[in-house]
VEXMI-703037 format. One record per atom (N, C-alpha, C): residue in one letter; y, x, z. Coordinates in steps of 0.001 Angstrom, whole numbers, plus 500000, padded with zeros to 6 digits. Layout:
BEGIN
AYXZ;...
***
This chain:
BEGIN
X180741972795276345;X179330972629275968;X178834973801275102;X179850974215274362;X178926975624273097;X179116976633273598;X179996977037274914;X179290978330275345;X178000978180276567;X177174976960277202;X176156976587277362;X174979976739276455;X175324976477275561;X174553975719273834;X173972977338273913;X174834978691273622;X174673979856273159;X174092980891273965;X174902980503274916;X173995981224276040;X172722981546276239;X172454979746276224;X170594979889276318;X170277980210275393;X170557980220273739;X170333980553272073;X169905982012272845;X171142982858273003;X171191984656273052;X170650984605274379;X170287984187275716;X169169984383276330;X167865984418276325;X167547983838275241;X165739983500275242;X165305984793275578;X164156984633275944;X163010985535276259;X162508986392275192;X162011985397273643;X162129985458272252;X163540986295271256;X163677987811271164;X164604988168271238;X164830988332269454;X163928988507268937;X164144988869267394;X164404987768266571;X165803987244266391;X166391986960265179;X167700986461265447;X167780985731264456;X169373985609263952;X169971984544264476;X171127984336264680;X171884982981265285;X173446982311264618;X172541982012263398;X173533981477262426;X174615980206263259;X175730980123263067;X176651979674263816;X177696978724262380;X177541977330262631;X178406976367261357;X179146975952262292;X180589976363261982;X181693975837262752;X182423974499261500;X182436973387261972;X182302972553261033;X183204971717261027;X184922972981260507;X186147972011260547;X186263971748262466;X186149972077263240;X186724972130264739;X188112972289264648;X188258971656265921;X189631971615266661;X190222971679267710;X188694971945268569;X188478971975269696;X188443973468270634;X189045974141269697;X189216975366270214;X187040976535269885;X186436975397269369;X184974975970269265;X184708977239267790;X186310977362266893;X185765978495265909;X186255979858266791;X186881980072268180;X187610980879268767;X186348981416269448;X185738980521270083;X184455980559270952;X183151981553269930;X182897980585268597;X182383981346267644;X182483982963267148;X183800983082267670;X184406984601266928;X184090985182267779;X184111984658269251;X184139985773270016;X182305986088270480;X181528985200270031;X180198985741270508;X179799986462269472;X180026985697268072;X180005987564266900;X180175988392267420;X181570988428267982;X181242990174267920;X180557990754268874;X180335989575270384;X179643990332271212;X178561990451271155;X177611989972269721;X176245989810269790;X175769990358268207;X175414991214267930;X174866991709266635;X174161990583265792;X173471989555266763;X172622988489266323;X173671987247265863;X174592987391266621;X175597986104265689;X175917986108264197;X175998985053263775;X176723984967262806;X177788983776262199;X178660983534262029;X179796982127261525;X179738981759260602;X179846980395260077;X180223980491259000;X181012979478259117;X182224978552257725;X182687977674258389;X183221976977257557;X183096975919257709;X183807975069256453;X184769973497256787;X184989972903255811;X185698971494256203;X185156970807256589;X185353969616257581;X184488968884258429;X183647968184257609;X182254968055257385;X181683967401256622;X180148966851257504;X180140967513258245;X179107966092259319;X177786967154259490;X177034966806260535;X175735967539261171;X175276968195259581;X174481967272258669;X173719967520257633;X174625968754256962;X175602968727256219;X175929969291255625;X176128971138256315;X176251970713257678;X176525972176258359;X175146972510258291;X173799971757258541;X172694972290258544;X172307972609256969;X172769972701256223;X172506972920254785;X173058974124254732;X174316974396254902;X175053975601254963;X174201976670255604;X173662976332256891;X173057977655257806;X171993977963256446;X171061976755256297;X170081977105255788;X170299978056254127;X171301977779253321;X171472978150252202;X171953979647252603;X172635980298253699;X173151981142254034;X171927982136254549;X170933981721255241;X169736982264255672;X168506982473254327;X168601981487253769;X167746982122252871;X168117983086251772;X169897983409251926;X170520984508251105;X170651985211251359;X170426985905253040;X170221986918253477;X169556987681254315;X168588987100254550;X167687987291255471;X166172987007255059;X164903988350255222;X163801987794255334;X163030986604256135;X163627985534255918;X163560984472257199;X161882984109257298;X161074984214258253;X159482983782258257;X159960982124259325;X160931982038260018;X160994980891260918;X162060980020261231;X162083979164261547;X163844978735261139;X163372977149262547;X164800976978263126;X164937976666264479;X166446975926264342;X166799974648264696;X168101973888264866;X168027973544266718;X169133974074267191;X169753973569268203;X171140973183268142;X171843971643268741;X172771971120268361;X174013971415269279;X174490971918269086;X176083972173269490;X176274971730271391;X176080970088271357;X175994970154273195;X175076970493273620;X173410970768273193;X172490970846274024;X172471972062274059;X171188972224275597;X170839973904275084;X169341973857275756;X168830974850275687;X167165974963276029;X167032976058276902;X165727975787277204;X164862976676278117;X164520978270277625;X165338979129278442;X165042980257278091;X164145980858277766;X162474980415277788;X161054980554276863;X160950979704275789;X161960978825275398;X161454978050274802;X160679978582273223;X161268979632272415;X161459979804271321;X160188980830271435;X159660981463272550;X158576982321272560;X157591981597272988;X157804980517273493;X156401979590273811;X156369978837272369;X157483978292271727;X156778977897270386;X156661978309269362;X156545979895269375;X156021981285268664;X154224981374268829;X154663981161269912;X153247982005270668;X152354980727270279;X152390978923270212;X151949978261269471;X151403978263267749;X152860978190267461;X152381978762265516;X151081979718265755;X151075980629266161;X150243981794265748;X148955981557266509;X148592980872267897;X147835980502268184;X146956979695267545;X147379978726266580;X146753977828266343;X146817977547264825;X147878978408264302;X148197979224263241;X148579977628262202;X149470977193263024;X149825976023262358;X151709976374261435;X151704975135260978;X152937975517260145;X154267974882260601;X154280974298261764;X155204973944262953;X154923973769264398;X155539974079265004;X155314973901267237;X156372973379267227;X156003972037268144;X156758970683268852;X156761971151270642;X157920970952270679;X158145970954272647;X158372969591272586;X158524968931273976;X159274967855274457;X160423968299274575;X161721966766274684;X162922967193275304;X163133966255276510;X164090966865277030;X164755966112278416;X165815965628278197;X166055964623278402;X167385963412278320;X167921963989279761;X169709964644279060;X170209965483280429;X171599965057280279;X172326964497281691;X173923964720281876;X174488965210282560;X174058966062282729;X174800967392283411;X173628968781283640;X174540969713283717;X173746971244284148;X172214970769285001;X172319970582285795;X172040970492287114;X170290969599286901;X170754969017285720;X169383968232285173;X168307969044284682;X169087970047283629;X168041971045283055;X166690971333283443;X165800972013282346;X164178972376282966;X164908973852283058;X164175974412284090;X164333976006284574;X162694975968284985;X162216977571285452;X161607978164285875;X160643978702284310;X159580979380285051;X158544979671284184;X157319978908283766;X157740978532282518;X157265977205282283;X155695978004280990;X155445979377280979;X154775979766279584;X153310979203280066;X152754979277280829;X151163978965281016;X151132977299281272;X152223977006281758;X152162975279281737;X151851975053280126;X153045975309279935;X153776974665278132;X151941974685277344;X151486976242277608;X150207976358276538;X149027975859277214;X148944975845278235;X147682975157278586;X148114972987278484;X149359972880278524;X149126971592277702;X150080971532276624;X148757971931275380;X149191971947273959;X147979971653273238;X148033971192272030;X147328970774271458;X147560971247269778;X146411970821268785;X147072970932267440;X146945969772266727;X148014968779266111;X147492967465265535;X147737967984264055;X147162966672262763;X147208966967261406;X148375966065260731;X148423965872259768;X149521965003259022;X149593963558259277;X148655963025259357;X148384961750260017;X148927961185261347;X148124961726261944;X148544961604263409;X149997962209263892;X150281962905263228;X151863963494263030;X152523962353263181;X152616961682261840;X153181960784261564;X153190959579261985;X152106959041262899;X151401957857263425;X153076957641264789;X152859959105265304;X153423960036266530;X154964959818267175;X155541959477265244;X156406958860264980;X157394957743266190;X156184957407265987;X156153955620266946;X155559955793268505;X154616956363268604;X153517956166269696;X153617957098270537;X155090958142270929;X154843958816271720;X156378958698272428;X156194958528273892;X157374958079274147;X158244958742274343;X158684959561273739;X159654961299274326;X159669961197272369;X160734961065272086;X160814961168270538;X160992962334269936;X160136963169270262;X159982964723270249;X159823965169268704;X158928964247267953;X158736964260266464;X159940963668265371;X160426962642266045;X162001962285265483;X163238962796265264;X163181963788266104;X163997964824266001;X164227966560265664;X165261966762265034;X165031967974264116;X164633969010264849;X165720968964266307;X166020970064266964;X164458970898267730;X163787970056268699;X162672971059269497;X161894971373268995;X161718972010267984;X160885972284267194;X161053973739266182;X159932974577265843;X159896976053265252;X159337975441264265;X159906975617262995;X159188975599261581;X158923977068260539;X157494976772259870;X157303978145259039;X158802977866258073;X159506978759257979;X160907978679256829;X160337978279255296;X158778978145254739;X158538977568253839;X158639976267253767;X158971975523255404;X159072973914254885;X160525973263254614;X161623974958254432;X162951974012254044;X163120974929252894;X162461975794251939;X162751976208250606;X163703975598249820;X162729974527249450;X163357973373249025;X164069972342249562;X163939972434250542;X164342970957251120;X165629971102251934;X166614970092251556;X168102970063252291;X168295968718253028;X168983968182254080;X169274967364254151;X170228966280253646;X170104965252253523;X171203964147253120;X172705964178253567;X173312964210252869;X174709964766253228;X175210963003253380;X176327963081254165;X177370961702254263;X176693960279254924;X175535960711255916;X175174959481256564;X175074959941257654;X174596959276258924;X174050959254260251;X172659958714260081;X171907959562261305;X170810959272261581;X169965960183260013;X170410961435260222;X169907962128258983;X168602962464259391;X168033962867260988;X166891962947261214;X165378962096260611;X166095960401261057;X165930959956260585;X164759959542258555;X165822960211258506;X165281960713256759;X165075961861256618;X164366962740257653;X164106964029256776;X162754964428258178;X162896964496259172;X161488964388259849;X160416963907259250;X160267963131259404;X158677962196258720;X158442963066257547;X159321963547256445;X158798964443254996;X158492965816255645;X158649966282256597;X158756967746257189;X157383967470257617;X156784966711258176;X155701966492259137;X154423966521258032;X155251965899257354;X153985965310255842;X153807966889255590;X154739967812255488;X154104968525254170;X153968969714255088;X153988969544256779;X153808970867257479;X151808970953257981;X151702969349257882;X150214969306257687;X149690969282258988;X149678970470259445;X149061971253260692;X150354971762261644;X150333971147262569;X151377970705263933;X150398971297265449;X151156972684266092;X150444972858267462;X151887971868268255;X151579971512269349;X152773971188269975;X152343970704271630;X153864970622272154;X153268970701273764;X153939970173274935;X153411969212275230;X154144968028276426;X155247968572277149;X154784969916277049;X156022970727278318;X157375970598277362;X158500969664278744;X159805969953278078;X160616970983278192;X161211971490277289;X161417972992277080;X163236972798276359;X163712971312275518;X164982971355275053;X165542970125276232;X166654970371276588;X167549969839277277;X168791969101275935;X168335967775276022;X168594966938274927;X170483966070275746;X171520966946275603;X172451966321276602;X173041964802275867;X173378964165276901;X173465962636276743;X175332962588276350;X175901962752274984;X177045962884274812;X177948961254274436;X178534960491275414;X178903959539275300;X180064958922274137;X180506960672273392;X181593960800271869;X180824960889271479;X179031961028271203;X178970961128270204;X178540960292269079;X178584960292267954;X178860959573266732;X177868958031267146;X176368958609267183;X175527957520267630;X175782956839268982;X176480957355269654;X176791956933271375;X177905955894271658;X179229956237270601;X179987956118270297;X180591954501270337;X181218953973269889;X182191952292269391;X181184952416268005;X180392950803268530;X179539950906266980;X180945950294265574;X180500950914264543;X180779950938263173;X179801950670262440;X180368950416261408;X179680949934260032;X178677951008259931;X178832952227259832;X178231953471259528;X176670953389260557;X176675953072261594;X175196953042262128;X174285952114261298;X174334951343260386;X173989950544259760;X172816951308258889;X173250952853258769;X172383953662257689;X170815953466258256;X170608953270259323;X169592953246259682;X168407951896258780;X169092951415258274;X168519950643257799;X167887951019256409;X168951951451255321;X167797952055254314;X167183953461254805;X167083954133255614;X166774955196256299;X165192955138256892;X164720953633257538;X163483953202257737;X163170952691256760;X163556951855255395;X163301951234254392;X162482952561253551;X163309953519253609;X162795954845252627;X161422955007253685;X161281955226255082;X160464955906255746;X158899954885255191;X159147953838255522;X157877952685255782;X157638952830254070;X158520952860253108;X157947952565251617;X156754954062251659;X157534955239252185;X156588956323251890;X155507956247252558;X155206955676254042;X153781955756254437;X153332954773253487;X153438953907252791;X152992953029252071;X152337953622250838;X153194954308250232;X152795955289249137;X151667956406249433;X151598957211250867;X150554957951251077;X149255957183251747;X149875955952251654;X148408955235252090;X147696955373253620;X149248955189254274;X148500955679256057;X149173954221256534;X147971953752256853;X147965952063256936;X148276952235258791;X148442953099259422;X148541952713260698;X149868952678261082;X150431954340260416;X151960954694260292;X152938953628260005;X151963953116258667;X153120951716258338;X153264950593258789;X152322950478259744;X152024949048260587;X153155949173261404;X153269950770261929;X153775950879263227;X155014951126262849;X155705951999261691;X156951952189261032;X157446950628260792;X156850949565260521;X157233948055260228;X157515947359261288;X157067947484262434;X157090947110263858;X158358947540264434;X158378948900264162;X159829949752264649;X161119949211263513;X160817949042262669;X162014948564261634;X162692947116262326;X161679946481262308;X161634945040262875;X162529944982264614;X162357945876264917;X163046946274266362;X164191946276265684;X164653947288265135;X165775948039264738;X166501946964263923;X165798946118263134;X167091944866262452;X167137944184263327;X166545943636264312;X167045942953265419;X168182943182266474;X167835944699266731;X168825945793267712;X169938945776267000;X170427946238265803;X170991946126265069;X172416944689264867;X171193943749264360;X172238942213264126;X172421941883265478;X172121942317266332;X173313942090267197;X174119942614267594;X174124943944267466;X175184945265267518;X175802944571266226;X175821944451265257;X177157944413264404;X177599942908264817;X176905942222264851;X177361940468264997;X178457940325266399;X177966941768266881;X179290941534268594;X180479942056268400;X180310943369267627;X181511944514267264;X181859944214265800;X181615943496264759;X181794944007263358;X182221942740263283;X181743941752263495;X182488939806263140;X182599940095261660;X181259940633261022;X181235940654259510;X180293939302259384;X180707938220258687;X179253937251258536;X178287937766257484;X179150938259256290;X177989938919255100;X177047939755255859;X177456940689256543;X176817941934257297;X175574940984258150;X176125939910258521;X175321939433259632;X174083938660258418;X174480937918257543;X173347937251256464;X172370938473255744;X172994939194255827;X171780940944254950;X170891941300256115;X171393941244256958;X170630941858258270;X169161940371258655;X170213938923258549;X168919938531258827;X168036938111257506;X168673938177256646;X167378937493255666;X166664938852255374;X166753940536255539;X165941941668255511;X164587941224256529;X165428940356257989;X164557940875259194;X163445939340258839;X163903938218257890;X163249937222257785;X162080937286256320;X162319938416255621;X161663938846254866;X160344939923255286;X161036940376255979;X159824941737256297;X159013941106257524;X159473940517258046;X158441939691259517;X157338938665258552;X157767937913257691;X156708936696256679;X155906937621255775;X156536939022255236;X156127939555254155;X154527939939255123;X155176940745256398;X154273941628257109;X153404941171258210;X153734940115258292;X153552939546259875;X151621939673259931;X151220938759259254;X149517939256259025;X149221940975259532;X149632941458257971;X149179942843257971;X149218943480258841;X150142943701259788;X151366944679260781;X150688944274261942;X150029942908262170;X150185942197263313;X150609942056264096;X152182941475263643;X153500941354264518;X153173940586265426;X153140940243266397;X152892939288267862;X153981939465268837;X154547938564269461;X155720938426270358;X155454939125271502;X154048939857271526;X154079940962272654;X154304942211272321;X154287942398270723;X154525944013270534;X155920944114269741;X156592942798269331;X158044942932268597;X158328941068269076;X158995941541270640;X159473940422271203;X161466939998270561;X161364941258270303;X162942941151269787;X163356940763268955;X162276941028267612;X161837940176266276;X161847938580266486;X161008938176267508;X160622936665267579;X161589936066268684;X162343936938269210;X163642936084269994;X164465935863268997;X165082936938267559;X166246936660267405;X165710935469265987;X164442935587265490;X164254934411264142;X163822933228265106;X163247933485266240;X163001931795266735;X163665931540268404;X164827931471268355;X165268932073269842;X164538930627270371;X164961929293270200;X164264928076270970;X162684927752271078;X161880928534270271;X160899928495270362;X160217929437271242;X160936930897271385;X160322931899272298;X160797931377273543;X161925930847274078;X161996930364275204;X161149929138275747;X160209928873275081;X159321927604275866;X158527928603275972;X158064929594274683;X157164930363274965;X156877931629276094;X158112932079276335;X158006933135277376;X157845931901278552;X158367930892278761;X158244930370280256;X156464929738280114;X155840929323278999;X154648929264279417;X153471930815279801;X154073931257278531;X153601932817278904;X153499933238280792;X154430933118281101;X154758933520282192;X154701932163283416;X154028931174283212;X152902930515284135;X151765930783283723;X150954931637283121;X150172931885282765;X149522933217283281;X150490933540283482;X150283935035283916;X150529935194285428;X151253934355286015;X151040934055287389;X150127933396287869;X149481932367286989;X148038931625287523;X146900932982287308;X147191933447286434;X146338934638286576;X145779935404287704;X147203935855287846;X147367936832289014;X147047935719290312;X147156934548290477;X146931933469291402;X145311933603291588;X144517933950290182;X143131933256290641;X142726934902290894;
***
């Protein structure tokens, strides 16, 4: 997969800059792979440390880039995937167009080569693009079905929106907690339906994986997300961040209740999901058509009379 990953990196079209390289504790024969595109590429660079997880290697590039390099732009692609050889000059040629302080591509859910986007994609990508603001950024979160904003990777940021900012070291689902603050404070977002990252579908990997205790982070991970739209006062974000939470403790207690046979684990999970559905249910306007998963797992005997009337209802419909 990472001499795929690099390839397309040192192919782009987009030829000026650097290709910081975190070999992160491997064993897989991938710091050998690393050494050898250094030297064949002036633009490489390694660095490498003890295995300490996605976040922490993305901290490293970044602390390493801002120590040596005039950096104006800064770009994460993840180890199996790889992208479209315009990609990085079509979401150049965005920033400056629209003179925003991040460009969003779509990605493609890919398992194998053969899936990839190819051809010349530059007059598609910009003629459907757009520029949204902090709001709608964040709304975007939720409401767009290609989770293009959820994730770190398809995306060009001005290098002023990680100065400060590092990711959370020692959890999963670090995206999670650090997207939504990137979005907030990048303001002004060009971005563009055309998929441009080839997002590969890795069945080892951590999230893909034999669930564990550890996917669980997801839970204070949306807890932090929904308190902050709350705090900036974007009443739609949080309707819809509460809706998605409400999925996710449901998705959830039953992922651990099948694999974990923890009962404590299983009582936190539901009295969270029996708290935030009564707390929110008004406000949010939770309804068994927009968080059916919510109202199967707190009223399973009651949604089953209800989906079977639902659904004579909807056939007399379609009847008259």
């Amino acid at each position: 997969f990472l001499r795929r990953c690099l390839d397309s990196i040192l192919n782009q079209t987009f030829t000026d800059f650097k290709c910081v390289l975190v070999d992160d504790g491997s064993s897989d024969g991938s710091k050998e792979i690393c050494q050898e595109y250094e030297k064949k590429d002036e633009r490489v660079y390694v660095l490498y440390q003890k295995q300490k997880g996605v976040s922490s290697a993305r901290n490293k590039g970044l602390e390493f880039v801002f120590a040596n390099f005039p950096c104006k732009y800064i770009g994460f692609v993840d180890s199996d995937d790889w992208i479209h050889p315009q990609m990085y000059e079509i979401l150049y040629k965005l920033l400056k167009e629209y003179d925003a302080n991040m460009s969003v591509c779509s990605y493609k859910d890919v398992k194998n080569e053969n899936e990839g986007v190819s051809g010349n994609l530059i007059e598609k990508a910009l003629k459907n693009s757009k520029v949204i603001y902090q709001e709608e950024a964040l709304e975007s979160l939720f409401t767009t079905g290609n989770d293009m904003f959820g994730l770190v990777m398809p995306k060009l940021y001005k290098s002023d929106l990680f100065k400060n900012r590092r990711f959370k070291e020692g959890i999963i689902y670090e995206d999670v907690r650090s997207c939504y603050r990137v979005l907030y404070d990048a303001k002004k977002i060009s971005m563009t339906t055309c998929k441009l990252y080839n997002y590969y579908y890795n069945p080892s990997s951590i999230t893909k994986s034999k669930y564990t205790q550890e996917r669980l982070d997801i839970i204070p991970a949306m807890e932090e997300q929904i308190s902050f739209f709350a705090e900036c006062g974007y009443a739609k974000a949080y309707k819809l961040g509460v809706r998605k939470y409400l999925y996710l403790l449901s998705y959830h207690g039953k992922l651990a209740h099948e694999n974990l046979g923890n009962i404590q684990i299983d009582k936190m999970i539901k009295k969270r999901l029996r708290e935030l559905f009564w707390k929110e249910r008004k406000r949010c306007n939770v309804t068994p058509i927009n968080s059916p998963d919510c109202y199967n797992t707190l009223f399973p005997r009651i949604m089953h009379l209800y989906w079977y009337i639902y659904g004579l209802r909807r056939r007399k419909e379609h009847d008259t």
